[in-house]
N, C-alpha and C positions, 0 to 999 in steps of 0.2 A: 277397337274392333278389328284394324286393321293388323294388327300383330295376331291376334286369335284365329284368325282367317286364312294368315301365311301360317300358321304353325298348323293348322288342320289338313291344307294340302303343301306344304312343302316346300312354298316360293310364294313368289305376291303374286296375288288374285289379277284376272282380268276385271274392267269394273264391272263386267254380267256377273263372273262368280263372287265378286262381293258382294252386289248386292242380293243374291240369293243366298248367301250365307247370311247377311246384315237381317234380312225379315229376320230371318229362324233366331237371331240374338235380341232384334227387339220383341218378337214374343216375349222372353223373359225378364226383358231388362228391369222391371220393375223389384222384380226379386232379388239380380243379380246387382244392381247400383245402389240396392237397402243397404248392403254391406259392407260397401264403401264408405259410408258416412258413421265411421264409429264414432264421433261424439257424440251420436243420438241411439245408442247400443246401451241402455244401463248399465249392464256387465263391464263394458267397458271404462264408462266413465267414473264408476266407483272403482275400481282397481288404479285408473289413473289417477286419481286423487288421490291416494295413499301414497302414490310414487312423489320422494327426495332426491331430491340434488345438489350433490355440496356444490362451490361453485368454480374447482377446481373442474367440474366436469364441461363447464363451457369454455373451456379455454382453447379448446378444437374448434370450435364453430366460427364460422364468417361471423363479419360484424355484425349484419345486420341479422341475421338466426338468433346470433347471443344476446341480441337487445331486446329482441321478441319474444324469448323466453323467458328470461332474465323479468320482464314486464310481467308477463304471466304469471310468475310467481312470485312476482310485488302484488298485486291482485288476487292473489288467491292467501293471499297471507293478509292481506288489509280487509279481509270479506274473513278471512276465519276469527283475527282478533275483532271484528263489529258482531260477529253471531253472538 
């Protein structure tokens, strides 16, 4: 909120004008933090399970990223051949 605040007036907030910008963003927050949470978006989680990756495509990522995906879709492969 603290980046949303500065980019509305121009520089960082004293804490008065945060938190009178902060009310006016928890009124909506409930709306606005839905949206963040796309694994819980159908739209989105059917589109991501369609999505491949050979595994030339982890060869960029830290170690520990590529082992965590690289997991992911050890699990998603071991749950598609048990369906």
């Amino acid at each position: 909120e603290l980046a949303a605040v500065s980019a509305i007036i121009g520089r960082l907030p004293t804490p008065a004008e945060y938190l009178e910008y902060a009310g006016k963003l928890d009124a909506t927050a409930s709306d606005t933090y839905r949206y963040l949470n796309f694994d819980e978006l159908p739209q989105y989680v059917e589109s991501a399970d369609k999505v491949t990756m050979e595994d030339e495509a982890y060869a960029g990522l830290g170690p520990a990223m590529r082992e965590q995906l690289l997991k992911v879709a050890r699990e998603k492969k071991a749950a598609k051949a048990t369906a």
